[in-house]
Backbone bond lengths (Angstrom), bond angles and torsions (degrees), N, CA, C in turn:
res aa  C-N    CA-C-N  psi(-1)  N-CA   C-N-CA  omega(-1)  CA-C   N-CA-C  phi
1 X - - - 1.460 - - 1.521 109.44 -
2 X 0.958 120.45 132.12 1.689 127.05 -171.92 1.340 111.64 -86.31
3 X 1.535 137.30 167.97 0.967 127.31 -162.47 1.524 97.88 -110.64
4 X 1.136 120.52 174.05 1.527 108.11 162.19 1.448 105.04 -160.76
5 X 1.656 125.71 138.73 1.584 126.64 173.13 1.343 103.15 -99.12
6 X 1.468 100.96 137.80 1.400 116.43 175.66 1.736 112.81 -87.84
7 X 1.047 125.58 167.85 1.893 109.74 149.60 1.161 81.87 -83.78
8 X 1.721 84.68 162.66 1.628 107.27 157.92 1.417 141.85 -53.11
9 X 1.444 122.35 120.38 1.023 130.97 174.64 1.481 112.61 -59.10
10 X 1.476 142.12 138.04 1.193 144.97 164.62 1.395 108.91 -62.98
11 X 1.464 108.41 104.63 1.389 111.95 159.31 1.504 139.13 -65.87
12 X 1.337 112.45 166.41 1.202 94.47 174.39 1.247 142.65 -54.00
13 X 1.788 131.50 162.77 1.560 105.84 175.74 1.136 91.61 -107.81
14 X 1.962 125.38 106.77 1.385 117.25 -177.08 1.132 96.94 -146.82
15 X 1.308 127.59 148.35 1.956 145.95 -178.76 0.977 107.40 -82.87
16 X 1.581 116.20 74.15 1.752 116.84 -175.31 1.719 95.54 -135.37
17 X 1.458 104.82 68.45 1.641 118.30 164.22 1.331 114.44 -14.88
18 X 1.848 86.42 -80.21 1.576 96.95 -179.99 1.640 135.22 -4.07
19 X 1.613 73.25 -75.81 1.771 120.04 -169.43 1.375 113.24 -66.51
20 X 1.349 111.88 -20.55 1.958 110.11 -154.66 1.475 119.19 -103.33
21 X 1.027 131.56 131.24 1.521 126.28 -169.02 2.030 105.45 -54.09
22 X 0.989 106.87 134.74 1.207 114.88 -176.26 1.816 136.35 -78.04
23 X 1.639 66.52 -12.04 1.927 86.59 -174.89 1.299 114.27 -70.15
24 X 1.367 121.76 163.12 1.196 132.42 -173.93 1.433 129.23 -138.66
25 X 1.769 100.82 -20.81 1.208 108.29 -173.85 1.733 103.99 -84.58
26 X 1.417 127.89 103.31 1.216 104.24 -167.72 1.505 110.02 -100.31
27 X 1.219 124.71 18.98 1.380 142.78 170.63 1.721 91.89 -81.25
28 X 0.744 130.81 -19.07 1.663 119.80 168.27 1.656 110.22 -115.15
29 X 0.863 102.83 38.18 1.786 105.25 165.40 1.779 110.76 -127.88
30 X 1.186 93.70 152.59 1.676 104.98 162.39 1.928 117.00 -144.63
31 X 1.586 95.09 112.56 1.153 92.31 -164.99 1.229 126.91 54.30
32 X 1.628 130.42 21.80 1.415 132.20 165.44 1.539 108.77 93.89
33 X 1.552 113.40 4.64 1.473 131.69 -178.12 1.470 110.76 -82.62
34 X 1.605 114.20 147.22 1.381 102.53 -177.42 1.423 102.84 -94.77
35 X 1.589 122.07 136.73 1.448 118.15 146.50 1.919 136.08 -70.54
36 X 1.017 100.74 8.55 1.334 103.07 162.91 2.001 106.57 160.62
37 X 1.397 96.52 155.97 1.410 119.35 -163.39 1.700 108.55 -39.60
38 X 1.400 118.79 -8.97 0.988 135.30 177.96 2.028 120.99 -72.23
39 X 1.635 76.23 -27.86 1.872 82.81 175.97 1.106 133.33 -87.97
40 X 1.871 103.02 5.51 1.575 114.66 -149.31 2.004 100.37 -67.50
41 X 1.311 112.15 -33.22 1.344 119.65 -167.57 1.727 106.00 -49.44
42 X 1.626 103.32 -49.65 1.279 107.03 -147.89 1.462 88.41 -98.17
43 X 1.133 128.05 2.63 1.508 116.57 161.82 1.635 118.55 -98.13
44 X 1.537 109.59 29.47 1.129 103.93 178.28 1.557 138.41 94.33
45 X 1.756 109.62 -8.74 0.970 140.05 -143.76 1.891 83.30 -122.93
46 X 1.558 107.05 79.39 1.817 115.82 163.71 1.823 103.95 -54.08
47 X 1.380 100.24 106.86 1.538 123.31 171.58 1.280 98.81 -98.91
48 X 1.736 121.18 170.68 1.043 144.90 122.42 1.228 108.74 -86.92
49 X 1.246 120.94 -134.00 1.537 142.92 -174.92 1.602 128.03 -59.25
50 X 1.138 154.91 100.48 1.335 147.00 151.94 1.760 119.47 -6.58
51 X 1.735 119.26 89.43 1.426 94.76 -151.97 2.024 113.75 -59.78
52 X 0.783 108.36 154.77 2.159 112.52 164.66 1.267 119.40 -85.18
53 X 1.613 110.81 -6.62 1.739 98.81 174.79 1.691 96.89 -92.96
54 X 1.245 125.75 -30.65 1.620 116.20 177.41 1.445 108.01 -144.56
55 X 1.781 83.55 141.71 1.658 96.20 176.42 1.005 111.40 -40.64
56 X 1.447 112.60 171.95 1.857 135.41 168.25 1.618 96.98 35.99
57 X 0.734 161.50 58.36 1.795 158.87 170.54 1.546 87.88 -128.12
58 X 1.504 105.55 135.00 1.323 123.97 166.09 1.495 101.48 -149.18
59 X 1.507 100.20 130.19 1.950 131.62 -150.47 2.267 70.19 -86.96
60 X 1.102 88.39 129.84 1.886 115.04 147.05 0.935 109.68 -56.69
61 X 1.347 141.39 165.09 1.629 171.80 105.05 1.037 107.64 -60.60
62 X 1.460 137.36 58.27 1.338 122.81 -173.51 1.813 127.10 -57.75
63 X 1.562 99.45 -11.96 1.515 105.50 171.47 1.522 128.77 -103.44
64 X 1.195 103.20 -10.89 1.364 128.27 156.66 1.266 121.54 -75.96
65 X 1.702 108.91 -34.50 1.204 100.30 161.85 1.711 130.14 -75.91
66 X 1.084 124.69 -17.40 1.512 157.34 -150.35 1.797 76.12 -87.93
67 X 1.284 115.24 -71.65 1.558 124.81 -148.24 1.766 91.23 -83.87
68 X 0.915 120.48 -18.55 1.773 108.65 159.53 1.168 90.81 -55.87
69 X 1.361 126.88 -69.61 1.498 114.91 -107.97 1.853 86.47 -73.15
70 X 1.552 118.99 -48.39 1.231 157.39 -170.69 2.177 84.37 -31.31
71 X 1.248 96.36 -49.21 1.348 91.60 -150.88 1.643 89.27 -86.40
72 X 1.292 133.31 -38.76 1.468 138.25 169.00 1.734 112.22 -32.31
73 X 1.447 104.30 -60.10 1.479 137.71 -166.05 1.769 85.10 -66.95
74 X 1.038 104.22 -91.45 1.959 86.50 -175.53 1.460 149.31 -77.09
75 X 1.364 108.10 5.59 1.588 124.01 157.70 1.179 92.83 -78.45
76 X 1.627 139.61 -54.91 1.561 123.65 -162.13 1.410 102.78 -48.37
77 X 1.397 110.88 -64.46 1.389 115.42 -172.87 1.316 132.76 -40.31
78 X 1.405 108.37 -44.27 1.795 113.53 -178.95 0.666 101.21 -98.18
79 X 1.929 146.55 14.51 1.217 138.23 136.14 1.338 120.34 -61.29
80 X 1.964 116.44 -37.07 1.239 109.80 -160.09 1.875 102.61 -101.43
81 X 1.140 92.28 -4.95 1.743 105.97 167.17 1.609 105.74 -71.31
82 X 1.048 104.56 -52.53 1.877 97.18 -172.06 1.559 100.12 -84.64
83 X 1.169 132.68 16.33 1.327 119.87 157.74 1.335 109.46 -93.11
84 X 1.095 120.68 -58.62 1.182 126.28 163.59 1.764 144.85 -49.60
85 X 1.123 105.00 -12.54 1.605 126.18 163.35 1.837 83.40 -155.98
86 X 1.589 90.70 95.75 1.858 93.43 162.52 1.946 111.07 -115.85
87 X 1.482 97.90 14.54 1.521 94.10 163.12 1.596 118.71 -126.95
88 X 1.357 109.61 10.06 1.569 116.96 156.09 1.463 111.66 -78.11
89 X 1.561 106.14 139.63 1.552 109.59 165.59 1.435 113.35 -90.89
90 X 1.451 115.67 171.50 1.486 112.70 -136.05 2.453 75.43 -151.50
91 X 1.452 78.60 110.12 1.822 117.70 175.53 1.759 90.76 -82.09
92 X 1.958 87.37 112.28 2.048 94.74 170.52 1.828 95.91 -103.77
93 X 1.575 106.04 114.71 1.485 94.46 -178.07 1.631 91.12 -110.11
94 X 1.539 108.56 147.29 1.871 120.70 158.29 1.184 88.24 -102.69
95 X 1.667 91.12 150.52 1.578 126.75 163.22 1.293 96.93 -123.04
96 X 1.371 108.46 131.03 1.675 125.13 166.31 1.262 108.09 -126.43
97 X 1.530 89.33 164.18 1.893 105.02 178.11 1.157 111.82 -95.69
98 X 1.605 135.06 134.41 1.677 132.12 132.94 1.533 103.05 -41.04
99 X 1.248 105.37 135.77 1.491 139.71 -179.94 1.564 109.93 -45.52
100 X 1.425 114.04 -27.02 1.266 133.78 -164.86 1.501 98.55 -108.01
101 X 0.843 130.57 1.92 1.744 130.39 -170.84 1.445 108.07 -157.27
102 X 1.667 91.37 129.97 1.605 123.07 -169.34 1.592 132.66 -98.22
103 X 0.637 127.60 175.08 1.611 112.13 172.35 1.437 113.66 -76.54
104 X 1.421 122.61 173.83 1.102 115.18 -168.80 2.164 87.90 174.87
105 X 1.194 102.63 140.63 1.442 131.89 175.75 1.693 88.89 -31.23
106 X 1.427 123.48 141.89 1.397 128.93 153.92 1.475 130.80 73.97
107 X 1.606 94.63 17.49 1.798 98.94 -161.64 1.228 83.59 -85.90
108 X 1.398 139.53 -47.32 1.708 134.41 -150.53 1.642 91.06 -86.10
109 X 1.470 140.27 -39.09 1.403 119.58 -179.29 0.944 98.06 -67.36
110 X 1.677 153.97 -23.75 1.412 129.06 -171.41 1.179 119.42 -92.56
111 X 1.058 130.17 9.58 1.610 145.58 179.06 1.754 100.78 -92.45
112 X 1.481 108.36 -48.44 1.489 131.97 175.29 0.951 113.49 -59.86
113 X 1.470 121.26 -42.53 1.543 115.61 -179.24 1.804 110.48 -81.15
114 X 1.232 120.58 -30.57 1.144 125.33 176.46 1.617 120.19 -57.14
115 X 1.620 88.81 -59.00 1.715 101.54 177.01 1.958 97.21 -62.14
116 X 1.142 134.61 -42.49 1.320 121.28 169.17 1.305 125.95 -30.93
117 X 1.616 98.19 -62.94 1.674 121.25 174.63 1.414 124.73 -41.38
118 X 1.290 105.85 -44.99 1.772 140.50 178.28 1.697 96.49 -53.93
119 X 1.344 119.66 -81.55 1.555 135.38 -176.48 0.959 105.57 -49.92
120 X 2.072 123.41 -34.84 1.728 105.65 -157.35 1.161 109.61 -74.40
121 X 1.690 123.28 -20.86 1.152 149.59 -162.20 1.429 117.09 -78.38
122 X 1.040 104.42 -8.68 1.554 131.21 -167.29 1.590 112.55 -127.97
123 X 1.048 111.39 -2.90 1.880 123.02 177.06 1.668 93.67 63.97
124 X 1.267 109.10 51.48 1.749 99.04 170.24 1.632 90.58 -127.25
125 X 1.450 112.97 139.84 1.542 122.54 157.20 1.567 105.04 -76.41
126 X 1.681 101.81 156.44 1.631 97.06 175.01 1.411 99.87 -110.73
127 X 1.537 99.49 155.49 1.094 94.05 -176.88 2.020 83.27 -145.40
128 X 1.820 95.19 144.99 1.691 91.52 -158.83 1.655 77.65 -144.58
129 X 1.542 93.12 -177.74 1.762 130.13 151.13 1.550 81.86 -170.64
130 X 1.751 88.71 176.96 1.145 113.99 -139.13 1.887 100.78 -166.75
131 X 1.105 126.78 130.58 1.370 123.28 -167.40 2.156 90.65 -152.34
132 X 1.752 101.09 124.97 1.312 83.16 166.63 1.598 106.72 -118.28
133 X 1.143 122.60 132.12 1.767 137.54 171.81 1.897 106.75 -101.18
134 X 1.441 75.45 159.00 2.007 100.70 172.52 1.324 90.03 -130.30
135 X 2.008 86.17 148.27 1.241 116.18 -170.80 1.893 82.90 -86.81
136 X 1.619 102.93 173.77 0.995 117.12 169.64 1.685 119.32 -27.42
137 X 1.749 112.53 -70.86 1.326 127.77 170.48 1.369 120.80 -42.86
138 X 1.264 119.91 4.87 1.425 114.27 -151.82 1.620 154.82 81.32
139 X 1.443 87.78 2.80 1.578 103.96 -173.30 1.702 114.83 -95.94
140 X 1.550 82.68 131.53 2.182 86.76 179.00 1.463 93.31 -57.48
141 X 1.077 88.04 177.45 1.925 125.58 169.39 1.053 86.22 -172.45
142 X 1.918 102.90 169.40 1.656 126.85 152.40 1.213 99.07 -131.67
143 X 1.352 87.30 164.15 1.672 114.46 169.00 1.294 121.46 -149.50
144 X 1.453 115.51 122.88 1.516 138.92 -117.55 1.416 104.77 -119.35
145 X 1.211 145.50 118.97 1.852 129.55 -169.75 1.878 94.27 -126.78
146 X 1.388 104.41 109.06 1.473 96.29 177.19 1.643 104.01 -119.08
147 X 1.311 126.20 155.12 1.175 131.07 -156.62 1.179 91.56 -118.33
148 X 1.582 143.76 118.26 0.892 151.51 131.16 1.428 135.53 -86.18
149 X 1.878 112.98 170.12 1.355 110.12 -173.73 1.641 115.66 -101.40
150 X 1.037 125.86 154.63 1.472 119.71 -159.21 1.926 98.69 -65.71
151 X 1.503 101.67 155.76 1.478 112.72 -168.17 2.169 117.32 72.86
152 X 1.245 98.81 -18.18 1.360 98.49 175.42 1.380 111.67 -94.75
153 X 1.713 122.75 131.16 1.292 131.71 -175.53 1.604 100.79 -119.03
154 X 1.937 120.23 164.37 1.017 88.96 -171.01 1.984 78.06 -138.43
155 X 1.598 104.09 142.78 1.517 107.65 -169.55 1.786 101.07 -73.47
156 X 1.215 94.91 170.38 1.569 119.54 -166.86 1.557 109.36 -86.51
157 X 1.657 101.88 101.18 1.012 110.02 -153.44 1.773 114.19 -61.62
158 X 1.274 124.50 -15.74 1.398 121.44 143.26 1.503 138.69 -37.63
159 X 1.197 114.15 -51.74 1.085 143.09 172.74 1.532 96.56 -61.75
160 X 1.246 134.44 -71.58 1.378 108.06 144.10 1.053 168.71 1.50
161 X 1.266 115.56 -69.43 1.271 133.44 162.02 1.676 104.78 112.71
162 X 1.303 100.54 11.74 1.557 103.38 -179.57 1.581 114.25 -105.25
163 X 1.535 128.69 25.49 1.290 151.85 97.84 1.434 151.19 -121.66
164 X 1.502 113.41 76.15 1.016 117.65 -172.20 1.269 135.28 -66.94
165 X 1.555 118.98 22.13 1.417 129.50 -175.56 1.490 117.41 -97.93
166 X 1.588 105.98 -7.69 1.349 117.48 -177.20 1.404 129.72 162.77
167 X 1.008 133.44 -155.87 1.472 109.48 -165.46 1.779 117.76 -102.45
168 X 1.587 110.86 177.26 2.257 91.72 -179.14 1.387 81.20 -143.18
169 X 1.226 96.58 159.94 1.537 121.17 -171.09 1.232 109.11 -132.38
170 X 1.653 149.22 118.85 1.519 141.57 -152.13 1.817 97.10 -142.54
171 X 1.222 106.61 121.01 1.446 111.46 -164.43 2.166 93.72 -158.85
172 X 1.391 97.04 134.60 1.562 108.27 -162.90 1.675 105.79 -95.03
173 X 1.233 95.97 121.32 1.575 105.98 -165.93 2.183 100.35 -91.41
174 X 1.348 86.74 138.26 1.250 88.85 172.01 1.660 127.35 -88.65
175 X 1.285 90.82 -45.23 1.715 94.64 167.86 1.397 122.09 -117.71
176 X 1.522 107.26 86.43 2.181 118.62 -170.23 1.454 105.04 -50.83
177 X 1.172 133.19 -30.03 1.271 124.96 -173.66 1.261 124.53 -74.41
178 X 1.555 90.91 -36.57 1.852 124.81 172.74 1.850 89.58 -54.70
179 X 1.252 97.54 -99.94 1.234 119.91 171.86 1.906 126.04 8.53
180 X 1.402 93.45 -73.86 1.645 107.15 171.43 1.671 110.99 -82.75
181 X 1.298 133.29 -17.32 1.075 127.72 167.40 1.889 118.48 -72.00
182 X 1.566 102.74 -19.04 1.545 95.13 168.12 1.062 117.65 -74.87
183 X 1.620 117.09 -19.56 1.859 101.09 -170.00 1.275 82.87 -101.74
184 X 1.514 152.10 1.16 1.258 124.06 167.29 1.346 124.91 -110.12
185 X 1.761 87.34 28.48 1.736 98.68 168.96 1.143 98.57 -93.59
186 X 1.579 121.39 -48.15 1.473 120.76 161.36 1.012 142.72 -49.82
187 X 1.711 117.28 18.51 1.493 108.77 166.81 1.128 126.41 -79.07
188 X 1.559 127.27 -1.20 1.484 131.76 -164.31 1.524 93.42 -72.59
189 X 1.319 115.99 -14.16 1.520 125.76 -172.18 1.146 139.28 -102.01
190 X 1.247 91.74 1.46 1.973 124.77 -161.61 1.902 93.59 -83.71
191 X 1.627 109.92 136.23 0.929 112.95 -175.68 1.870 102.22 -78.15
192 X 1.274 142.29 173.05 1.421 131.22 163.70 1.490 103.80 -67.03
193 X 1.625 88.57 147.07 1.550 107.93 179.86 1.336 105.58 -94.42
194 X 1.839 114.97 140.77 1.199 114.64 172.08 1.455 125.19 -45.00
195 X 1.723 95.06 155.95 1.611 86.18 176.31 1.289 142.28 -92.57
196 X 1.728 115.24 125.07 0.976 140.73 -171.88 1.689 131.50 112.91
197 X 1.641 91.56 9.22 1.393 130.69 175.97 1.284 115.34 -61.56
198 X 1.292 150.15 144.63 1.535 156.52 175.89 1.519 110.17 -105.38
199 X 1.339 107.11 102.53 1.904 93.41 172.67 1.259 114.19 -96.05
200 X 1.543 132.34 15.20 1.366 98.01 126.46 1.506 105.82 -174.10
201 X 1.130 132.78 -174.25 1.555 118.98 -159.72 1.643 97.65 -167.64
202 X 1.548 122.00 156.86 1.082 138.37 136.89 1.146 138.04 -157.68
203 X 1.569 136.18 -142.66 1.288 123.19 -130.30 1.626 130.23 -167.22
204 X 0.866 144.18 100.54 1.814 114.11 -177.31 1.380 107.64 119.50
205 X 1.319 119.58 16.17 1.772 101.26 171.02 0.881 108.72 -103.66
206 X 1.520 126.18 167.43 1.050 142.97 165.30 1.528 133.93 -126.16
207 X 1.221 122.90 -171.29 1.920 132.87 174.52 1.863 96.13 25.25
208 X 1.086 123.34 -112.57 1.386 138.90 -137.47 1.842 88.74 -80.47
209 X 1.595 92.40 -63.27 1.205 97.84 -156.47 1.565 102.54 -49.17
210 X 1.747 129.09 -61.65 1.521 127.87 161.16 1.221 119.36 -5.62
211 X 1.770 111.28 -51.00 1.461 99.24 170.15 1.725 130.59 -88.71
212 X 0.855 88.37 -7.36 1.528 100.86 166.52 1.529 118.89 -81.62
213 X 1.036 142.66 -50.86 1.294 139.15 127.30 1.485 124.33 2.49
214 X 1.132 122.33 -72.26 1.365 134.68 176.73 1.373 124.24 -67.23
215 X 1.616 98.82 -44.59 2.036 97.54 149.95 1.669 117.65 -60.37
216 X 1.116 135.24 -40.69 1.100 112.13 174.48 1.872 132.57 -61.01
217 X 1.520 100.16 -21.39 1.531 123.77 169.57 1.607 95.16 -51.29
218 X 1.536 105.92 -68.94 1.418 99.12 -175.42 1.623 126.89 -15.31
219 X 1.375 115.86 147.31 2.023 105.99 155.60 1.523 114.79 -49.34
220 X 1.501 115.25 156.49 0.933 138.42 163.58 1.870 90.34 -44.09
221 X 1.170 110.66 -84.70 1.833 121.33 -162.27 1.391 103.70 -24.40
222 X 1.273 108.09 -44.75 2.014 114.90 -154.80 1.789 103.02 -94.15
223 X 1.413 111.05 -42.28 1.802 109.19 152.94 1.548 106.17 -11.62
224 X 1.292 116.15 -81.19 1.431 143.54 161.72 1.142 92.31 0.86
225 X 1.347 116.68 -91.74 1.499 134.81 -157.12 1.543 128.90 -57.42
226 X 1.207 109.85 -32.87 1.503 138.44 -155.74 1.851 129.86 -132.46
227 X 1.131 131.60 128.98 0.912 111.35 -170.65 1.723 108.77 -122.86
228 X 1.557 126.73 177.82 1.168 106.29 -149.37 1.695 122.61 -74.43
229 X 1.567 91.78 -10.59 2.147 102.51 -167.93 1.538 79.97 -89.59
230 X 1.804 146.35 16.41 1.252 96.84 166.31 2.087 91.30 -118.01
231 X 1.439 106.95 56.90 1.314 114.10 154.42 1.394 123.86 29.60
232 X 1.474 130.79 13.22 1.765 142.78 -172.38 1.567 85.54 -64.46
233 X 1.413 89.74 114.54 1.486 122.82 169.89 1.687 119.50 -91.30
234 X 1.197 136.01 -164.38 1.474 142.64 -174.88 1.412 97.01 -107.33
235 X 1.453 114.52 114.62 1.268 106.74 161.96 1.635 145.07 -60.81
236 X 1.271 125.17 144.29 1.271 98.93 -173.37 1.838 126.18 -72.55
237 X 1.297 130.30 164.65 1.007 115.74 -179.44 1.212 145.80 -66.23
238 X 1.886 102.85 -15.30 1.472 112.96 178.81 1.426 106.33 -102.01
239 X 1.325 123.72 23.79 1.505 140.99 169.56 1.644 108.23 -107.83
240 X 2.172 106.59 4.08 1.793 75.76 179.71 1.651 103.87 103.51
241 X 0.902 126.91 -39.82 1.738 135.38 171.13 1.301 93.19 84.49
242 X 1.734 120.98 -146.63 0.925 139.36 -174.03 1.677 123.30 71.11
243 X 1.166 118.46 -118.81 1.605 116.09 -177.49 1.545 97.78 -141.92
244 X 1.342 105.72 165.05 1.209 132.07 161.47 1.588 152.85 -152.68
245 X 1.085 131.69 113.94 1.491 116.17 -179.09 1.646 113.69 -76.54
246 X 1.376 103.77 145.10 1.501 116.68 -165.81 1.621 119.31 -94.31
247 X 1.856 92.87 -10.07 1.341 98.95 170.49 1.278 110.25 -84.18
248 X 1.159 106.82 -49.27 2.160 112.22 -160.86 1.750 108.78 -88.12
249 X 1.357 103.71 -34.64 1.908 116.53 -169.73 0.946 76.48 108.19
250 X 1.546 163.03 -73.94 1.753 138.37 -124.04 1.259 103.01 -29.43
251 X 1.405 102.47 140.10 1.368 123.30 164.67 1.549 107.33 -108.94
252 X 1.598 110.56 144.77 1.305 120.34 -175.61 1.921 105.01 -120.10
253 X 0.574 124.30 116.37 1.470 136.81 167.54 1.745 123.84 -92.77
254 X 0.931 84.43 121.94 2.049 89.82 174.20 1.538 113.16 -46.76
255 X 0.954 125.58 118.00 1.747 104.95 164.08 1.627 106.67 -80.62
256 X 1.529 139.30 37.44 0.943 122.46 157.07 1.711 110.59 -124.98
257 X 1.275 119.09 166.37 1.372 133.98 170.24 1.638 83.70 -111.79
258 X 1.815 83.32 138.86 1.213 107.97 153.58 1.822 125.40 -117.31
259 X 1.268 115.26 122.08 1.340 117.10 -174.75 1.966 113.93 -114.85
260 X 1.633 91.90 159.25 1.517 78.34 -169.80 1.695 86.42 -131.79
261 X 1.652 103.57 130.67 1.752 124.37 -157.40 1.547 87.61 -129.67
262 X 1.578 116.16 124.27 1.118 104.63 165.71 1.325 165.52 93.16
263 X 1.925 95.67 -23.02 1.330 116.12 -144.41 1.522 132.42 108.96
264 X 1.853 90.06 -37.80 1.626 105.42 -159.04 1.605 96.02 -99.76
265 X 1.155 112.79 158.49 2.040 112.31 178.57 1.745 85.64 -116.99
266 X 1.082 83.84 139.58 2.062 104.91 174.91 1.704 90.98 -146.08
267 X 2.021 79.15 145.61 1.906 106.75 177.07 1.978 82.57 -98.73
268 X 1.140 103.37 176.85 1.682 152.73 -161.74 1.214 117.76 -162.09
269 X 1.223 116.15 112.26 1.516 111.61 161.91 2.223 107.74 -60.42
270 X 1.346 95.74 134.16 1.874 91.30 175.69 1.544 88.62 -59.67
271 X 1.089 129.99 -66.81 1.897 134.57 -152.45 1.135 91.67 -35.36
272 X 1.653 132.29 -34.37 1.825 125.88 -161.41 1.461 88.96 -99.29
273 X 1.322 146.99 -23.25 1.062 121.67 -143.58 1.586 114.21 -80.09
């Protein structure tokens, strides 16, 4: 399959800090491509240091990168939720632990599937995010953002029985974006989550916004390239990897190598390699 560069697609005009390439100088871009190991920052690419044992190598942040993405992944969302139902109020529920009870695989989808069950029953779609934090000591919690329609309340999912590991607390947030962006300012602080744990997840979009969502998943580089109605998905692996649009075949390729030195994972520009 051949590769092919597009110009740039006009991106969106949307206030997603987080998420958005930072650069400015656009006299040093091509098509949103980096010209050398020097651009990796502002394309999105959480560095530390420029390594000194080899040219062009720039060392990952692999937890810095983790806590981008974390904070990308759920500001997009309860941004594109309150556009989309911006006269539903929006239920902030905690889940806590009894002292005696730990985390364990599937506790936050079963709360999700319940509260699903609850709404479907009622002709309401759900529409959520979801962020999980530790207290100082080390202990998970969540904190739960569900979008509801005015006159609909939603019972305490303890009281329930649709978390029995500890107690929930349900209190109506005025500004969700506000709201979930404080605890995911606080992830620089977040102890590691067990393994195989999700810190954080959601749910419920649809038409435009769905695709908007999924462009922001994209790399920084291919953002550049592509915009969200032309749907460039993950290629498969025995096609070569990389990206793809589903209308034309274009194939999109990384211009970086990633290598692993050490312990440590470092990008490469291919052009240097």
């Amino acid at each position: 399959m051949q590769s092919i560069s597009r110009a740039p697609a006009r991106a969106p005009d949307l206030q997603n800090s987080v998420c958005r390439n930072d650069q400015t100088d656009s006299q040093n871009r091509v098509f949103g491509r980096p010209k050398s190991a020097a651009d990796a920052p502002q394309l999105g690419l959480v560095s530390s240091k420029t390594s000194g044992t080899r040219v062009g190598l720039v060392r990952v942040d692999r937890e810095a990168s983790r806590l981008k993405r974390l904070k990308c992944s759920v500001l997009t969302a309860a941004r594109l939720h309150v556009q989309q139902r911006s006269r539903w109020k929006v239920a902030m529920l905690t889940l806590t632990y009894r002292p005696d009870v730990d985390w364990s695989p599937g506790q936050v989808s079963t709360v999700v599937r319940h509260v699903r069950q609850y709404l479907k029953r009622r002709g309401i779609e759900m529409r959520f995010v979801w962020v999980q934090e530790f207290t100082k000591k080390g202990r998970p919690h969540y904190h739960l953002l569900l979008w509801l329609p005015l006159g609909i309340t939603l019972p305490k999912p303890d009281k329930r029985g649709w978390w029995p590991w500890g107690m929930t607390k349900i209190e109506w947030a005025r500004n969700a974006v506000g709201y979930i962006a404080k605890y995911a300012s606080k992830a620089d602080s977040l102890h590691l989550p067990a393994k195989g744990a999700r810190m954080h997840g959601n749910g419920g979009l649809t038409d435009d916004a769905l695709l908007e969502q999924r462009w922001w998943k994209l790399p920084t580089w291919l953002r550049d390239d592509v915009s969200p109605s032309d749907r460039v998905r993950r290629a498969k692996p025995r096609t070569g990897g990389g990206f793809i649009h589903p209308g034309t075949g274009e194939a999109y390729r990384s211009p970086w190598i990633v290598l692993f030195i050490g312990g440590s994972v470092y990008i490469r520009l291919r052009s240097e390699a």
